[in-house]
C-alpha positions as CSV (number, residue, x, y, z in Angstrom):
1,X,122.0,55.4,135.8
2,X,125.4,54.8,137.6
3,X,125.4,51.0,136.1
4,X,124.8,52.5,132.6
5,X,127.9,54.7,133.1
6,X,130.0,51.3,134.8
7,X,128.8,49.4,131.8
8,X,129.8,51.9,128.9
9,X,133.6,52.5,131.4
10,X,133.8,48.6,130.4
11,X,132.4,48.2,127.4
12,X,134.6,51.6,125.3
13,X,138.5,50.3,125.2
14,X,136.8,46.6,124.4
15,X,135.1,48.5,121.7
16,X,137.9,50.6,120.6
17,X,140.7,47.6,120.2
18,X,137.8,45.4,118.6
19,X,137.1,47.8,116.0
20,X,141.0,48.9,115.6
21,X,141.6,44.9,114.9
22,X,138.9,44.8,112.3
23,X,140.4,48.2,110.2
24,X,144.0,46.4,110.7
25,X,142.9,43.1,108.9
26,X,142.1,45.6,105.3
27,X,138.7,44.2,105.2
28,X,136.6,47.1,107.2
29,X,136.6,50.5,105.1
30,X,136.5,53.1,106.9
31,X,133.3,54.7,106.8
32,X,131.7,51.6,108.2
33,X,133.8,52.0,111.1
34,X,130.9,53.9,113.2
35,X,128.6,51.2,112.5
36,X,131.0,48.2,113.4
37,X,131.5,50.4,116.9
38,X,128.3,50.6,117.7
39,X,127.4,47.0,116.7
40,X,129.8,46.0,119.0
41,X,128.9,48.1,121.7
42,X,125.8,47.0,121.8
43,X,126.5,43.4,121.7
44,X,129.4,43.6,124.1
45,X,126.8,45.4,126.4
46,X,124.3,42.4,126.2
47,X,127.2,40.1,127.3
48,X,129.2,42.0,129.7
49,X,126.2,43.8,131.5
50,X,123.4,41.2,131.8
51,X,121.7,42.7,134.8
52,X,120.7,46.1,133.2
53,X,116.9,45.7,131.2
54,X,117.7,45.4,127.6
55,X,116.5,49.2,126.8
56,X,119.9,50.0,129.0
57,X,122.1,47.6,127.5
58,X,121.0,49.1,123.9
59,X,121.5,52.8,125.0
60,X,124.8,51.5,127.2
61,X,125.9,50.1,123.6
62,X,124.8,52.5,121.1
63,X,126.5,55.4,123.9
64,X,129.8,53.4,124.2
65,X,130.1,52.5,120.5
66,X,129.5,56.0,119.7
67,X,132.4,57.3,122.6
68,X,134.8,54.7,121.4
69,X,134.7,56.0,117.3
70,X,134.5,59.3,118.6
71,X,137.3,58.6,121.4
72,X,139.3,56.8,118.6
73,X,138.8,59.4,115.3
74,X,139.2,62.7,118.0
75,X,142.7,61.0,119.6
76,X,144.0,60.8,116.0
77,X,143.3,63.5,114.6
78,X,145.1,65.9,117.7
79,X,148.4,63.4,117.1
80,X,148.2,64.4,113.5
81,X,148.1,61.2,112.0
């Protein structure tokens, strides 16, 4: 369990400025954002946490890409943007 929570501390901001770049470029509307996050959280997971058994890395991914569009959508919407 702790190296599921390690994993998802590394995986979120790599998640979050990944998914920021993509919505900058125009290409990425905006309600596919949640699916790009969690895409990328899981295949960030594979790569950054190897020694967890693929079940983790999924549920680390899905859980961080899922925190990171959450993170990202709740931080705006207190700034007021």
């Amino acid at each position: 369990m702790n190296e599921l929570l390690q994993a998802m501390a590394i995986i979120v901001p790599f998640v979050i400025g990944l998914t920021e770049m993509a919505k900058r470029t125009g290409k990425l509307p905006d309600r596919y954002v949640p699916f790009v996050s969690v895409a990328l959280g899981v295949a960030l997971a594979f790569l950054i946490a190897p020694a967890l058994v693929w079940r983790d890395e999924v549920v680390a991914g899905i859980m961080a890409g899922l925190s990171a569009s959450g993170l990202w959508s709740g931080t705006k919407a207190v700034a007021g943007r």
